[in-house]
Legacy VTK file of the C-alpha trace (Angstrom):
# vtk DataFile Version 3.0
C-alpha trace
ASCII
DATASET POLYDATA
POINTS 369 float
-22.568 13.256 27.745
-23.659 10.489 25.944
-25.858 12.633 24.137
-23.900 15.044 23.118
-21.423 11.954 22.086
-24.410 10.567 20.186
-24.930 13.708 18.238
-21.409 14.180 17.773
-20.738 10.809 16.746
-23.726 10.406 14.638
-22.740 13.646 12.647
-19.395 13.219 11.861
-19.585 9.304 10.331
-22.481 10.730 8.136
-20.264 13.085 6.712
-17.170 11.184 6.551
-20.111 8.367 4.880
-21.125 10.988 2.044
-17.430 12.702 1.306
-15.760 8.771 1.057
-18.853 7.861 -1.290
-18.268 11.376 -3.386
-14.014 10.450 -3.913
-14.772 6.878 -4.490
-17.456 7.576 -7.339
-14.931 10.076 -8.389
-12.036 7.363 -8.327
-14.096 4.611 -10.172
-14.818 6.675 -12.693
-11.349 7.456 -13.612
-10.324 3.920 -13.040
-13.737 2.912 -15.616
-12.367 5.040 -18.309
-8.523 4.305 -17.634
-9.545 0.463 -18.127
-11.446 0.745 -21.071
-8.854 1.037 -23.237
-8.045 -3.028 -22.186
-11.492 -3.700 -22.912
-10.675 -2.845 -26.920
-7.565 -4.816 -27.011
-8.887 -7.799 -24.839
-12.359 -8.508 -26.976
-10.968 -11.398 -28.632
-10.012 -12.988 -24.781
-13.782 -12.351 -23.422
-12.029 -8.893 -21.464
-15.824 -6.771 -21.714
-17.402 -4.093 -19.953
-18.629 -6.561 -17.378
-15.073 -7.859 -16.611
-13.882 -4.021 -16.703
-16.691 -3.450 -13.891
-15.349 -5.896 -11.970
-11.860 -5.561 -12.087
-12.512 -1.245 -11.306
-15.074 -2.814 -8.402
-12.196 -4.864 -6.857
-10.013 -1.411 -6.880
-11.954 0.656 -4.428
-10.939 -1.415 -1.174
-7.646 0.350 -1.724
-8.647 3.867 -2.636
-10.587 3.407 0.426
-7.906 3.019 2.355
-5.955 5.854 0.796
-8.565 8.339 1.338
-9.704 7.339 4.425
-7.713 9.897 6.539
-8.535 12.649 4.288
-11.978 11.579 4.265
-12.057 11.623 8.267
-10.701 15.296 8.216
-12.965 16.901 5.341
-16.021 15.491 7.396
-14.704 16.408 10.658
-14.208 19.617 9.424
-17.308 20.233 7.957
-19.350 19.002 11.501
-17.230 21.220 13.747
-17.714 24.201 11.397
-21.228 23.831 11.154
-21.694 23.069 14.742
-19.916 26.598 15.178
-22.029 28.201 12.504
-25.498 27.761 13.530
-24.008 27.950 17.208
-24.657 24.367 18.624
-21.174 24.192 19.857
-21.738 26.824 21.738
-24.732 25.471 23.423
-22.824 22.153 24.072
-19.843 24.192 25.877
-22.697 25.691 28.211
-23.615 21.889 28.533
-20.441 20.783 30.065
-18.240 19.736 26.744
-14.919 21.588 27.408
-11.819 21.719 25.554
-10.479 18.335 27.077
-13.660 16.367 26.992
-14.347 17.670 23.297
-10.891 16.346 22.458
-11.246 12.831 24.391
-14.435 12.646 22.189
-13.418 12.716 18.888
-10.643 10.755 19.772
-12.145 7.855 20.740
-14.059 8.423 17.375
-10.675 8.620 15.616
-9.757 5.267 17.310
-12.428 3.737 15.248
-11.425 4.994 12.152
-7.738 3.942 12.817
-9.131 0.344 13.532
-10.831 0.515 10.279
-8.188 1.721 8.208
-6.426 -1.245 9.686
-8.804 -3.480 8.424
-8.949 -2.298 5.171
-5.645 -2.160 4.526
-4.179 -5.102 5.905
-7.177 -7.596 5.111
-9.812 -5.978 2.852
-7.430 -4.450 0.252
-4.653 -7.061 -0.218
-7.003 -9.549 -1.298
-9.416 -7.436 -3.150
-6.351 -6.503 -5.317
-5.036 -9.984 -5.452
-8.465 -10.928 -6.952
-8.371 -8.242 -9.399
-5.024 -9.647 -10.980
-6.186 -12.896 -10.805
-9.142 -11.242 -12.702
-6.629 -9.727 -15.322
-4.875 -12.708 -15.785
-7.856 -14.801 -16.567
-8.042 -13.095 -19.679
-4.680 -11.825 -20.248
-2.980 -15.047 -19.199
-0.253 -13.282 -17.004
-0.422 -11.790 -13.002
0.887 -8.047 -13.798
4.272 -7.469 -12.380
5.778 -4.137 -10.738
8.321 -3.788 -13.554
9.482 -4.438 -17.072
12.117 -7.038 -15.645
9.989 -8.935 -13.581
10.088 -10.140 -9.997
13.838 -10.490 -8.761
14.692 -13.016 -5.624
17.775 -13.925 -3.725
18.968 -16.601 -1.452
22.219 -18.367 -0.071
22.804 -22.658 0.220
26.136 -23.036 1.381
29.220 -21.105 0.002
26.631 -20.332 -3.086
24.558 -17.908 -3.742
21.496 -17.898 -6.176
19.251 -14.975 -8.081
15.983 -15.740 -9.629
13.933 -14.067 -11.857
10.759 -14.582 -12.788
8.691 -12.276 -15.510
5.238 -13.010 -14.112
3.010 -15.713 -12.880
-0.301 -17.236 -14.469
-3.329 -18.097 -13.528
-2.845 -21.444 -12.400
0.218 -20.608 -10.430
3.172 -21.031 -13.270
6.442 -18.766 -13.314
7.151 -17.704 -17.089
10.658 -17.406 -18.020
12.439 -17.944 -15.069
16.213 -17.480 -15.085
18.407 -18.881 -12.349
22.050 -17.359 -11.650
24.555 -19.137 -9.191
27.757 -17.428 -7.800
30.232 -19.196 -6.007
31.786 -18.004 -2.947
34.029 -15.637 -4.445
30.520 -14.022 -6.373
31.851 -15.102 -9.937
29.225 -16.709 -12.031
29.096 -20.571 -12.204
26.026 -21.495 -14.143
23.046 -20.320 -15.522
19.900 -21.483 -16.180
16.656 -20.308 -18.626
13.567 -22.102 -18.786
10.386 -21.547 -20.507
7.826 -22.528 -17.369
8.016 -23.880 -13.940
5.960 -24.959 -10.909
6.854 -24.930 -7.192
5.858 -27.904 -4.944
7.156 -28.980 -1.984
10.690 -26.594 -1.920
11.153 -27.680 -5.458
11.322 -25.131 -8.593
10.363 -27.728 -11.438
11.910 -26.258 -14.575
10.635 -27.217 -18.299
11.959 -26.582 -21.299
15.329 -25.945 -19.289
18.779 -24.945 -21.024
21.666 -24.254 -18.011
25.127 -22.966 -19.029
27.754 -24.052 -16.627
30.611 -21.706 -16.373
34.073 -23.437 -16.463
36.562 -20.476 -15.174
39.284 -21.589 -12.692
40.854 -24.535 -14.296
44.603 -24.560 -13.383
45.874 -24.376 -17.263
44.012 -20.879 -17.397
41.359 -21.823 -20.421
37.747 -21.243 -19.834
34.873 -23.506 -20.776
31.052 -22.981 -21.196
28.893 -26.407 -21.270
25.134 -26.156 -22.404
22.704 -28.520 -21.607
19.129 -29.201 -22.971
16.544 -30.740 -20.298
12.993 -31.075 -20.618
12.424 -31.091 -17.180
15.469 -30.157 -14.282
14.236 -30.077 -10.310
15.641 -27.058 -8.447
15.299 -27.380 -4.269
14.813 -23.950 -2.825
13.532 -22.033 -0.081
11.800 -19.339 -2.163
8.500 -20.418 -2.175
5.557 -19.433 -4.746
4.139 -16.570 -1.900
7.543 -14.976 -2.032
7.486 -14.991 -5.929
3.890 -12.978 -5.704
5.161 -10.983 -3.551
8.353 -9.724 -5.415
5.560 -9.007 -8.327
3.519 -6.750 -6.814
4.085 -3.566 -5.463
5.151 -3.147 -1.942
2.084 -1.100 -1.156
-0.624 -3.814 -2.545
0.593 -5.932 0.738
-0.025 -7.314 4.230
1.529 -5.588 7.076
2.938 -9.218 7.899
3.999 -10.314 4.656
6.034 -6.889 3.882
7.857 -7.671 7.728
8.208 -11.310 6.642
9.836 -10.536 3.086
12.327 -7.934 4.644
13.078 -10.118 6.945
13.929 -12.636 4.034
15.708 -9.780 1.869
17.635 -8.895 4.592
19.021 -12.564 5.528
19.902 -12.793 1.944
21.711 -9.586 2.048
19.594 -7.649 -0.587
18.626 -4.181 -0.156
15.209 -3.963 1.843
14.872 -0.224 2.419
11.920 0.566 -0.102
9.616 -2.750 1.844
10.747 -1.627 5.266
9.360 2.295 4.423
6.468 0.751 3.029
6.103 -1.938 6.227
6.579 1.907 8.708
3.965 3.036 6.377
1.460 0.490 6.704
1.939 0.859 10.650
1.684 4.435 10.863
-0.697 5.476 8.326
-4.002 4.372 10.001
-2.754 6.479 13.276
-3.146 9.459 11.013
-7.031 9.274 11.880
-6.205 10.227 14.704
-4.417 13.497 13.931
-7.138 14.249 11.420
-10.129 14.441 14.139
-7.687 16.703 16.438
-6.455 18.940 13.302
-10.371 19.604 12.742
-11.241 19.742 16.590
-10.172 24.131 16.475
-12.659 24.557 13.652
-15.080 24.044 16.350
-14.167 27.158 17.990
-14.341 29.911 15.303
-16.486 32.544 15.256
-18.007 33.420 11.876
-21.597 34.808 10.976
-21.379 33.956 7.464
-24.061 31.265 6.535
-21.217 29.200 3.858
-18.779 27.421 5.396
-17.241 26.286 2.084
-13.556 28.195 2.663
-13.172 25.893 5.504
-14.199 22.549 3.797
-11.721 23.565 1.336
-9.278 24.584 3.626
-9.776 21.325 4.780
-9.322 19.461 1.387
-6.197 21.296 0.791
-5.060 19.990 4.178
-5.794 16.538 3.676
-4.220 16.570 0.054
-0.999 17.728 1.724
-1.011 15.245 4.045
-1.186 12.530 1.034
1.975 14.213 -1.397
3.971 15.080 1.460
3.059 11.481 2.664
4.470 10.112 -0.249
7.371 12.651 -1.239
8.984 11.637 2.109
8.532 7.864 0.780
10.744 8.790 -1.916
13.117 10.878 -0.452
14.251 8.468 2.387
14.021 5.537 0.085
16.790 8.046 -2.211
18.833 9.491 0.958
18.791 5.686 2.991
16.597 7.755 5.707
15.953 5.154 8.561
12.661 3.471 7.533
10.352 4.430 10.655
11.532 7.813 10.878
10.488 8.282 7.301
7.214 6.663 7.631
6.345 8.502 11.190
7.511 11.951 10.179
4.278 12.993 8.056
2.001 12.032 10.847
4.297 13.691 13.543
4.659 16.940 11.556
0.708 17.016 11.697
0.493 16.232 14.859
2.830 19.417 15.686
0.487 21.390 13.475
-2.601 19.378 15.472
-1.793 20.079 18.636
-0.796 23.800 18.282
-4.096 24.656 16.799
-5.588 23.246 19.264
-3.704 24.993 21.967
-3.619 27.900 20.332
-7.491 28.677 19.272
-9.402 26.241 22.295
-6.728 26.925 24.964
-5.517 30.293 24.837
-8.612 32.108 22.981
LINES 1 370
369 0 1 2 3 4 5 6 7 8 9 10 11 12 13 14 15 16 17 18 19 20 21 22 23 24 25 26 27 28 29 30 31 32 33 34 35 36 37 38 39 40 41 42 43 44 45 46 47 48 49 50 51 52 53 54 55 56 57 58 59 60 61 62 63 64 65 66 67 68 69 70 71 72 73 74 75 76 77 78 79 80 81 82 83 84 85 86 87 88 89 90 91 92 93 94 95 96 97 98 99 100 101 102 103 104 105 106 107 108 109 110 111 112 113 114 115 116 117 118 119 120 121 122 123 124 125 126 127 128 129 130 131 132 133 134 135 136 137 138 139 140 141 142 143 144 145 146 147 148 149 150 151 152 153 154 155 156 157 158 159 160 161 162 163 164 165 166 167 168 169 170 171 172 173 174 175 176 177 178 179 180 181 182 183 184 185 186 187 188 189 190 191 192 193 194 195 196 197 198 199 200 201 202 203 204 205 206 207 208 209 210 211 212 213 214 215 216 217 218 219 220 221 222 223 224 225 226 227 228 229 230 231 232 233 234 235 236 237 238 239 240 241 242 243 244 245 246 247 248 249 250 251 252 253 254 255 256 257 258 259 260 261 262 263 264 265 266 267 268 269 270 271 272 273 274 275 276 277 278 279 280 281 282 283 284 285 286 287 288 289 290 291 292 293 294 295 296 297 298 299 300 301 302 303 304 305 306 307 308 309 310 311 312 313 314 315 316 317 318 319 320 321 322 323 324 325 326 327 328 329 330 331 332 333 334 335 336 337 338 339 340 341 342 343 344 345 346 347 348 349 350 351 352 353 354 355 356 357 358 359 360 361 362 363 364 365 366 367 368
């Protein structure tokens, strides 16, 4: 058996190899012509084709972990087939390699993928992408954010409540235009405050340029009262630290499985809405299992029985398969983050509905024919 393993094993990661290089060549590409429209409007900053290399470079971590599990089934696929076509899978039934061991196989084979994926995504990735906006903002002087408005944060200090924004973040670690709101206990605005810059160091927001507005609304005669003040500098204690700020600017997606748990955790205790980060936290749990369902969805292709010497239907049988996998991945992100779906039932249900399909190929062409 290890043998056969060896062969089986040895197979499958060259394809999977040479169908991940093939999407990722495709994927730079795009990404190499998508940035070179920066590189026209960034000459004057240094931004050039080497930069553009770079930052597109730093990119592929992630569409590595995207395509991994569609990667892992094309391959599969195409061994299994081809095993079946010149009739080597027959020989290594004769050998011993039944339906059960077959599957044990290539799942211990899809455990290693899975553990990969892992990696990628939850090491690899986030900091590959982190150095790519630090690479952007080098020349552009800003860290991109996930909207037009900016990063948005939220925390409580005794009867008050606070919400900061902050447009985007420099190189060097500086929040531009921050804007402070407080609301009393009753959620009425007291004060607010605009500033052109600040830093964060040691649970302090230090504000320059600073103008705060302090709301004057419940005086007993009924008259209201707004009071501006001009300070160069104003210190601001707070909890939010300058992690939690990076984190609100990028996209849920571009993050550790640890920090999208911790920031829910911190969205939650501040009672904001968390249910986009906790679909995205499922996600990041759940989506290097599909690996696994891959090498068992491509496990039946094994046992067909074709004389034809092309076996490119079923390699693109198995790309439609895989690109599937990825909308309906997705369209079930959106839908329960629209319909308030409970997070880990909307992350788990692509993977489970192809593990139904999976399994009853599996039973129905290996066990029953």
């Amino acid at each position: 058996m290890k043998t056969i393993r060896r062969l089986i094993y040895l197979e499958v990661l060259k394809a999977v190899g040479f169908v991940t290089f093939g999407f990722l060549c495709l994927f730079f590409f795009f990404d190499f012509v998508d940035e070179l429209q920066s590189v026209g409007k960034a000459n004057a900053l240094g931004y050039g084709l080497p930069q553009a290399l770079l930052y597109v470079t730093l990119l592929v971590p992630s569409h590595l972990y995207e395509l991994l599990p569609i990667t892992v089934l094309i391959g599969t696929i195409f061994v299994m087939a081809n095993l079946a076509r010149t009739s080597e899978y027959t020989i290594l039934r004769t050998s011993g390699l039944g339906p059960w061991r077959a599957l044990r196989t290539l799942l211990l084979l899809g455990l290693a993928f899975v553990m990969l994926t892992f990696a990628i995504g939850d090491y690899i990735a986030p900091a590959s992408d982190r150095a790519a906006q630090l690479l952007k903002s080098r020349y552009q002087g800003y860290l991109a954010t996930a909207g037009l408005t900016g990063g948005w944060l939220k925390e409580k200090r005794d009867d008050h409540s606070y919400a900061a924004n902050v447009l985007s973040i420099d190189k060097h670690g500086v929040l531009k235009q921050p804007r402070i709101f407080e609301f009393d206990e009753r959620g009425f605005l007291v004060s607010q405050t605009n500033a052109e810059s600040a830093r964060i160091a040691n649970g302090v927001w230090v504000l320059q340029n600073a103008e705060k507005q302090e709301f004057a609304t419940r005086k007993a005669d009924g008259t209201a009262k707004v009071a501006t003040t001009h300070l160069p500098l104003l210190a601001w204690p707070s909890t939010l630290t300058a992690d939690m700020v990076s984190v609100a600017l990028l996209k849920p997606d571009k993050m550790r499985t640890m920090d999208l748990f911790e920031y829910t955790r911190h969205l939650d205790a501040n009672g904001q809405q968390s249910q986009r980060y906790e679909i995205e936290f499922w996600r990041k749990v759940f989506y290097p299992l599909s690996c696994l369902v891959m090498v068992v969805l491509a496990l039946p292709f094994a046992y067909l029985h074709f004389r034809q010497s092309g076996i490119t239907s079923y390699v693109f049988g198995g790309v439609m398969i895989g690109i599937s996998f990825f909308l309906l991945n997705n369209v079930f992100g959106y839908i329960g983050n629209l319909r308030n779906w409970w997070p880990w039932i909307t992350a788990a249900a692509p993977g489970m509905i192809y593990s139904l399909l999976s399994l009853g190929a599996f039973g129905w062409l290996v066990l029953r024919r």
